[in-house]
Phi, psi and omega in degrees: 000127179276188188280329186265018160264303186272063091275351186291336197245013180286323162296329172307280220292340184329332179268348181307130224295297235219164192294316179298318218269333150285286224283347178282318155268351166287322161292338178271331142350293182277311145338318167253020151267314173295343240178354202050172185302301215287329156282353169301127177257169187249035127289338139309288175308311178310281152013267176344291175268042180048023188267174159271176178279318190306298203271035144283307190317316174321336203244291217228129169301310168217190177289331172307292227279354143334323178278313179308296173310314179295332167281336164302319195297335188280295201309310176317294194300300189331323161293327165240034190249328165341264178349289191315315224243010180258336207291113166101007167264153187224334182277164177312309184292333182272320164328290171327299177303334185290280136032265201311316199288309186311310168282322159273338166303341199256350178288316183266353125337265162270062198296294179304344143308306187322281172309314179302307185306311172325278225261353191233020179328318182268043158229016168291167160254159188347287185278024142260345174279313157345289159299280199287359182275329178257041146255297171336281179329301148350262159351276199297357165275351160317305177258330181300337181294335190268310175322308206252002156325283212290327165314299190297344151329311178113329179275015189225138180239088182248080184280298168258130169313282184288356198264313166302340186275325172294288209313301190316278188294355163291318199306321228255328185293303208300312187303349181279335189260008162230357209290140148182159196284323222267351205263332176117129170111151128296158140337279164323279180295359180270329182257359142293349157305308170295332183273333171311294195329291212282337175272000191268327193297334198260004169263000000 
């Protein structure tokens, strides 16, 4: 991760106590982005933030619960970056789109967070795997709430429900696994490209 990646993410982390304990996860980031969580070592992770393997544990009990905060921390943001940006539209189709530009642009913003939240869910343990699913879940009653506003509306044409709510959170999860500055294009316009796609599909 370059210097304009941990600043990008410095607002995710602002609440986080203390200057080590960001940086203790901005390396175990990148270690499971690189490596997945189950081959990532917190000797690796140590590596990173320039640390010993011993004075992680000051900060964090394990490699779990490393995981657990990045995954809480992508999911909130991503849920309320959602919120924010649906927040003063009132028809279904202007929601969706709203929706649409915000989530994916916010995958390809934070493409390795993106990837990491994607892919590593079942390796919480139970009662955290719980909890964050019922933020994913948050998220995706959003736009399925709008999806089927406007199908009864009239302003949506929505024959399965839940399969557009995959297709919609597929496009936007993906720009984190292909997303890079040097490839062309921003965010922002990638996720108004995705949000143009998806009101043409549904229309």
């Amino acid at each position: 991760m370059d210097v304009e990646d941990t600043r990008r993410y410095a607002d995710l982390w602002a609440h986080v106590e203390s200057e080590t304990s960001r940086r203790l996860l901005l390396a175990a980031l990148d270690a499971f982005a690189d490596h997945g969580f189950e081959a990532a070592t917190t000797r690796d992770i140590a590596r990173r933030a320039g640390m010993s393997p011993a004075a992680v544990y000051l900060y964090y009990r394990s490699k779990v619960e490393l995981l657990e905060k990045i995954m809480r921390i992508g999911h909130e943001s991503v849920l309320q970056e959602v919120i924010d940006a649906m927040d003063g539209h009132v028809s279904a189709p202007d929601r969706t789109a709203a929706f649409v530009t915000a989530f994916s642009s916010w995958h390809a913003r934070f493409a390795t967070l993106g990837q990491v939240t994607a892919r590593e869910l079942r390796a919480l343990p139970p009662e955290r795997f719980g909890e964050i699913l019922a933020l994913r879940q948050a998220t995706e009653r959003l736009v399925a709430d709008e999806l089927e506003r406007g199908a009864a509306e009239g302003e949506l044409h929505v024959d399965d429900l839940q399969g557009t709510v995959r297709a919609i959170l597929s496009l936007g999860v993906d720009s984190a696994r292909w997303y890079a500055p040097q490839r062309g294009g921003d965010p922002e316009s990638i996720g108004q490209l995705h949000a143009d796609l998806v009101l043409r599909m549904l229309r």
